[in-house]
C-alpha positions in Angstrom: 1.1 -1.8 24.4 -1.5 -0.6 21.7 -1.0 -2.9 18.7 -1.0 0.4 16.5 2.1 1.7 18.0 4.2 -2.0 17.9 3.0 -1.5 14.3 4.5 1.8 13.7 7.4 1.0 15.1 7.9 -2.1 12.6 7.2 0.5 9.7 4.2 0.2 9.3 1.0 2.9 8.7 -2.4 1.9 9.2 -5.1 3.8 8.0 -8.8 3.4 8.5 -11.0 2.2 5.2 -14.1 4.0 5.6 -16.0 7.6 6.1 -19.2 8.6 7.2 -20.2 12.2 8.5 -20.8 11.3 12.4 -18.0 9.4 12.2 -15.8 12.2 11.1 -17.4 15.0 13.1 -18.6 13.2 16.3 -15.2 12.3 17.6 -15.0 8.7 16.0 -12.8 9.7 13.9 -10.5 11.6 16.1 -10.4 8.8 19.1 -9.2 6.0 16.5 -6.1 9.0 15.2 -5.3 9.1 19.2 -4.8 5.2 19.5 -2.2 5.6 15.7 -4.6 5.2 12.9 -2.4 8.3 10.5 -4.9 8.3 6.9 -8.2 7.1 5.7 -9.2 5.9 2.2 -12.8 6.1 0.7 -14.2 4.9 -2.4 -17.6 4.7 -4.1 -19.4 1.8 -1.9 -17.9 3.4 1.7 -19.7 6.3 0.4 -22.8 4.8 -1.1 -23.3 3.3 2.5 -22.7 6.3 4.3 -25.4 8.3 2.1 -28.1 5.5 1.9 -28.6 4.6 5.7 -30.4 7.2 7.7 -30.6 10.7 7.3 -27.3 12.7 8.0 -26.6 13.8 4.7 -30.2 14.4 4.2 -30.8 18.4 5.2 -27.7 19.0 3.0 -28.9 17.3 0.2 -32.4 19.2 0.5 -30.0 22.4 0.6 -28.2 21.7 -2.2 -31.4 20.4 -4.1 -32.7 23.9 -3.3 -30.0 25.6 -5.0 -30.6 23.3 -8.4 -27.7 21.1 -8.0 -28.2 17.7 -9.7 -27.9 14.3 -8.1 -24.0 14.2 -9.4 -23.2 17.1 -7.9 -24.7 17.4 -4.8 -22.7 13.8 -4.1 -19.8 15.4 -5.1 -20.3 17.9 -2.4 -21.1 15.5 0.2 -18.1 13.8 -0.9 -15.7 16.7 -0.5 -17.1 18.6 2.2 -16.7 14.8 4.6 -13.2 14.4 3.0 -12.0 17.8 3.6 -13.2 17.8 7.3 -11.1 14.7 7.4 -8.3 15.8 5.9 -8.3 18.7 8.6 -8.3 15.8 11.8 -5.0 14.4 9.7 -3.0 17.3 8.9 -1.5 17.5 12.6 -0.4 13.8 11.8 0.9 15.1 8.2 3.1 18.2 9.8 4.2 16.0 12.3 5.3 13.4 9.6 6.7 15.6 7.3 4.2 15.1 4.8 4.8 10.9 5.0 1.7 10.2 6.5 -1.9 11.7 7.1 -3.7 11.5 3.8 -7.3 11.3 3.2 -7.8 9.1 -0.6 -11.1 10.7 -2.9 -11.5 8.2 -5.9 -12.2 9.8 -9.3 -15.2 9.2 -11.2 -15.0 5.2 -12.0 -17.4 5.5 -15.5 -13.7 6.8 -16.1 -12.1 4.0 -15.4 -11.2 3.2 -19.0 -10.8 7.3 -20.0 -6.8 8.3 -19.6 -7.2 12.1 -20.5 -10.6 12.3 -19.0 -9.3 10.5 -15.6 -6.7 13.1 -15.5 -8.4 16.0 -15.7 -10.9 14.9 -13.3 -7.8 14.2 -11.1 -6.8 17.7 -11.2 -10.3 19.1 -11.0 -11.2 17.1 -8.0 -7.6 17.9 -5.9 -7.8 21.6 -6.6 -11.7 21.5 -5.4 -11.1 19.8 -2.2 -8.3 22.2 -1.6 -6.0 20.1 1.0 -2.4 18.9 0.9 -2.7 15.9 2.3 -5.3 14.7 -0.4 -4.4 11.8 -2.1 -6.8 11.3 -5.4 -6.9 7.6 -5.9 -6.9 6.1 -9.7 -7.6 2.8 -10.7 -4.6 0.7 -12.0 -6.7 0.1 -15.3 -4.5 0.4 -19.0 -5.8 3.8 -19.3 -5.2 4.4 -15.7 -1.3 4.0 -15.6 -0.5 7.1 -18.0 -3.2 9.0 -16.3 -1.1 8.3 -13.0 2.1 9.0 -14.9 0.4 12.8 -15.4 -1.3 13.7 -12.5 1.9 12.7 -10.6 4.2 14.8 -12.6 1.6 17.9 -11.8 1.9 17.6 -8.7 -0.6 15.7 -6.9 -0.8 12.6 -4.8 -2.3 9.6 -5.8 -3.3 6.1 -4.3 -3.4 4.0 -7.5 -6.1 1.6 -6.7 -7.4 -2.1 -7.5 -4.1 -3.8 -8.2 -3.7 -7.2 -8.3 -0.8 -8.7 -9.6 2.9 -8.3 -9.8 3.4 -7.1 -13.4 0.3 -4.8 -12.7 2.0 -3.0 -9.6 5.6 -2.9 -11.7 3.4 -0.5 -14.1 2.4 1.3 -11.4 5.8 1.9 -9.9 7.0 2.7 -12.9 4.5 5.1 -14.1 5.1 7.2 -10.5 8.8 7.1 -11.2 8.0 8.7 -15.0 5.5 11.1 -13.2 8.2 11.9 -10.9 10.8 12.3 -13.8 8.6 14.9 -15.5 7.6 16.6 -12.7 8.8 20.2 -12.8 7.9 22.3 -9.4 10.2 23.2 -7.1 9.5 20.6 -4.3 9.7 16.7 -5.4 9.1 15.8 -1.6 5.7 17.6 -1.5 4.5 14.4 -3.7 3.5 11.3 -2.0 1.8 8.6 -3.9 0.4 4.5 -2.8 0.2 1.3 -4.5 -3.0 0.2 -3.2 -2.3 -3.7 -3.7 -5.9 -6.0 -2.9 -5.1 -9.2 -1.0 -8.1 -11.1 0.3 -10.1 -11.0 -2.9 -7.1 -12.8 -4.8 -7.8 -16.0 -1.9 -11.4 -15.7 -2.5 -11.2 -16.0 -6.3 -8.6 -18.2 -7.0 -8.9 -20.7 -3.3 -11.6 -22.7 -5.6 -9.3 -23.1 -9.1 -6.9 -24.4 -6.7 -8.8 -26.7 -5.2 -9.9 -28.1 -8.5 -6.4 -28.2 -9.6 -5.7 -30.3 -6.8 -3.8 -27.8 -5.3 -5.3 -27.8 -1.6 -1.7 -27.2 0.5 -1.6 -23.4 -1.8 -5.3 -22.5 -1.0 -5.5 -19.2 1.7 -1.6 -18.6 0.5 -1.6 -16.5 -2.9 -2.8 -13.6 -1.9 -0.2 -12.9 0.8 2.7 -14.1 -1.6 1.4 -12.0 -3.8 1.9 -9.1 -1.5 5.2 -10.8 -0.3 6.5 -10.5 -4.0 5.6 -7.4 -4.8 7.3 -6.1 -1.5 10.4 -8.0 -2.7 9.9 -6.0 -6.1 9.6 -2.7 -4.1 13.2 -2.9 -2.8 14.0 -4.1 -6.2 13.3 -1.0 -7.2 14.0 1.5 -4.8 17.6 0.2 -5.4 17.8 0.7 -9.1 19.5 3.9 -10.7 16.3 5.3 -11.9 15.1 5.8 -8.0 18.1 6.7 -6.9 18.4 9.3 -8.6 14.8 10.9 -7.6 15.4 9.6 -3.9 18.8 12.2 -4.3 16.2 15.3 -5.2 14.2 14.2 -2.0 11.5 12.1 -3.6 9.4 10.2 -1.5 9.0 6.7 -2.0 5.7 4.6 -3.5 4.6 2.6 -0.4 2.9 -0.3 -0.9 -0.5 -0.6 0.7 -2.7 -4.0 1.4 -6.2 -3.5 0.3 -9.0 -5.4 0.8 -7.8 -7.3 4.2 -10.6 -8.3 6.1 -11.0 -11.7 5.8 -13.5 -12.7 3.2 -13.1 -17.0 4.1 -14.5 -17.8 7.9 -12.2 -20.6 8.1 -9.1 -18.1 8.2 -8.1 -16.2 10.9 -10.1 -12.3 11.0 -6.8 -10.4 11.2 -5.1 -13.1 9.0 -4.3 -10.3 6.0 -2.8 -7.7 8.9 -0.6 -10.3 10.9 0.9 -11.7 8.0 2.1 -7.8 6.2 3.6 -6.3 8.2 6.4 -4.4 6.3 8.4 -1.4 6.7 7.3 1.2 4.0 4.3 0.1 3.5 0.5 0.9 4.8 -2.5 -1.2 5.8 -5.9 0.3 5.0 -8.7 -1.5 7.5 -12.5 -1.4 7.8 -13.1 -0.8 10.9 -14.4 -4.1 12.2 -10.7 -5.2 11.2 -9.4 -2.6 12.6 -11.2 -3.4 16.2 -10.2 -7.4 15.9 -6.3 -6.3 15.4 -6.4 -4.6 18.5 -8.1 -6.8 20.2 -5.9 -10.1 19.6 -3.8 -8.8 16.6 0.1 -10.1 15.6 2.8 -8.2 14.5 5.0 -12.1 14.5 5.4 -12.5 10.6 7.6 -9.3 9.5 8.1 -8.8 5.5 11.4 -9.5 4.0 13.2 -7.9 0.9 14.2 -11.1 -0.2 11.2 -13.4 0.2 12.2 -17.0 -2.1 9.4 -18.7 -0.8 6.6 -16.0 -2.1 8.5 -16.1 -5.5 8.1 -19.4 -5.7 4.4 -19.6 -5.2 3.3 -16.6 -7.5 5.5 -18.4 -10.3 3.3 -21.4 -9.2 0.2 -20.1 -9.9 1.4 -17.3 -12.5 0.0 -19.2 -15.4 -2.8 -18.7 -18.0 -5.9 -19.3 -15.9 -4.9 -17.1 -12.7 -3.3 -14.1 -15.1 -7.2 -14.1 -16.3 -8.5 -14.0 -12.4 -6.4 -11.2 -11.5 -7.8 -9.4 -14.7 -11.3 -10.3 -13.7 -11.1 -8.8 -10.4 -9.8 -5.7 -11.9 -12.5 -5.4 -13.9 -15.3 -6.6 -11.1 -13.7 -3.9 -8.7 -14.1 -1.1 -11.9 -17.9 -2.5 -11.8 -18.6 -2.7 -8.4 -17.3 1.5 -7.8 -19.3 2.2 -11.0 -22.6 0.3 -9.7 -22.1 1.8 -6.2 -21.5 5.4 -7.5 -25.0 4.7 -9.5 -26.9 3.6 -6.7 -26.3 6.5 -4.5 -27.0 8.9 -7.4 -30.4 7.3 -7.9 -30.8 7.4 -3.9 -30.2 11.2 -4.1 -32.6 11.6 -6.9 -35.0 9.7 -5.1 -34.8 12.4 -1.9 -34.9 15.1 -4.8 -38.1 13.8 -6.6 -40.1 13.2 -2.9 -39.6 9.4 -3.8 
């Protein structure tokens, strides 16, 4: 059986973590929705990589250049117009789904990162340009993020909040969709769908070393994945408090989790290592697609998430103190810098086929 299908049937939604135009329009794309891929996520360096190697994008760029669009914008429009094409392979698996699955992520503008208003609007701006329902605009889990997420949610749109890290981070989050949720003041609650994109191999990769110093060797390569674990515990939490209730009556759908960053940054770990061991019901796992051909190649579906996960707990209260708090922090920031430097590099690459340099 297609490991893709023994992992929807567990719960489970994996989407594809990356876009390029012949990928999209060439029938890539379309053979990996066949074998149960249901969404794809993008962000700034997927792009950057796309527009950089060879020469797809580059008679568009030259028409756009033509028509006096700056570097800025003509990315934009490469952005959109591979998104929306996208979005158009999904939407059979969104109708089907009822609007549960099938989304296509476009991040905002990360200079924004640290801009609440400014991160809305562009939100708003870059949902209604792209024009598809099953668009999810993905915001970065940042302090001015969170009320940013609270407003775009409550007018309407999806969004995949992105580079979480911890616990307390991803209880803002959920809280902030529940708020947005609240305030929301359409007709159709259930038209909303929104992620919690949480990153997992990074966390190993970052804080592996402090515990090894520490003398710590029998946590290293587990963090991450408690981590994960805990915050799925805090999920059902959650989703059994009065607060949800209460939206989950006017047909609201849920926050899903969804494991970022899971291809396995550590050779000494197994390469589908942050797929076997998430598996969840409710929530989604995003894959590059070297991942994504390992899992189906010799992938396991053996370690199923819990609500109730004592073990996890007792790990992330392990290593919940000063030192990794200021990691998880760190990588927030680093993943804000990375987007940003990755969204400059591609704009200086357009230039560059602008100028003739």
């Amino acid at each position: 059986m297609n490991r893709l299908v023994e992992l929807v049937k567990a719960g489970q939604s994996v989407w594809i973590d990356y876009i390029e135009r012949d990928f999209v329009r060439n029938g890539g794309l379309r053979s990996l929705i066949e074998k149960g891929v249901t969404g794809l996520t993008s962000n700034p360096t997927i792009f950057q990589k796309a527009i950089e190697k060879g020469h797809v994008y580059d008679k568009d760029i030259e028409t756009l250049k033509n028509k006096g669009h700056t570097a800025e914008k003509i990315f934009e429009e490469l952005a959109v117009t591979d998104i929306r094409d996208a979005a158009d392979l999904f939407l059979p698996v969104y109708e089907k789904s009822g609007g549960k699955d099938g989304y296509v992520s476009l991040e905002v503008d990360p200079a924004l990162a640290h801009k609440s208003e400014e991160t809305h609007q562009e939100a708003l701006r870059l949902y209604e340009k792209t024009d598809r329902k099953n668009l999810m605009i993905k915001i970065p889990a940042t302090a001015a993020g969170i009320p940013a997420i609270e407003k775009t949610i409550a007018a309407g749109v999806n969004v995949n909040v992105t580079l979480i890290f911890d616990l307390a981070t991803y209880r803002r989050v959920a809280e902030a969709y529940m708020r947005g949720l609240e305030n929301y003041t359409g007709k159709d609650i259930g038209k909303i769908a929104s992620v919690a994109s949480f990153f997992i191999s990074r966390i190993d990769k970052a804080i592996d070393p402090l515990l090894l110093r520490q003398g710590q060797e029998k946590l290293t390569g587990k963090v991450a994945i408690a981590n994960a674990r805990a915050a799925y515990a805090e999920f059902h939490y959650l989703v059994g408090q009065p607060q949800w209730q209460s939206l989950a009556k006017k047909g609201a759908n849920v926050q899903r989790l969804l494991w970022a960053s899971t291809s396995t940054k550590n050779p000494e770990y197994p390469d589908t290592y942050y797929v076997d061991n998430l598996v969840g019901r409710d929530t989604v796992n995003t894959l590059p697609p070297e991942t994504l051909e390992k899992f189906l190649d010799h992938g396991s579906i053996d370690h199923v998430l819990n609500k109730d996960d004592q073990e996890a707990k007792e790990i992330v209260q392990q290593t919940s103190r000063e030192k990794e708090l200021d990691v998880y922090a760190r990588l927030q920031k680093e993943g804000v810098e990375a987007f940003y430097q990755s969204y400059s590099s591609v704009l200086e690459s357009i230039d560059d086929k602008i100028t003739g340099k």
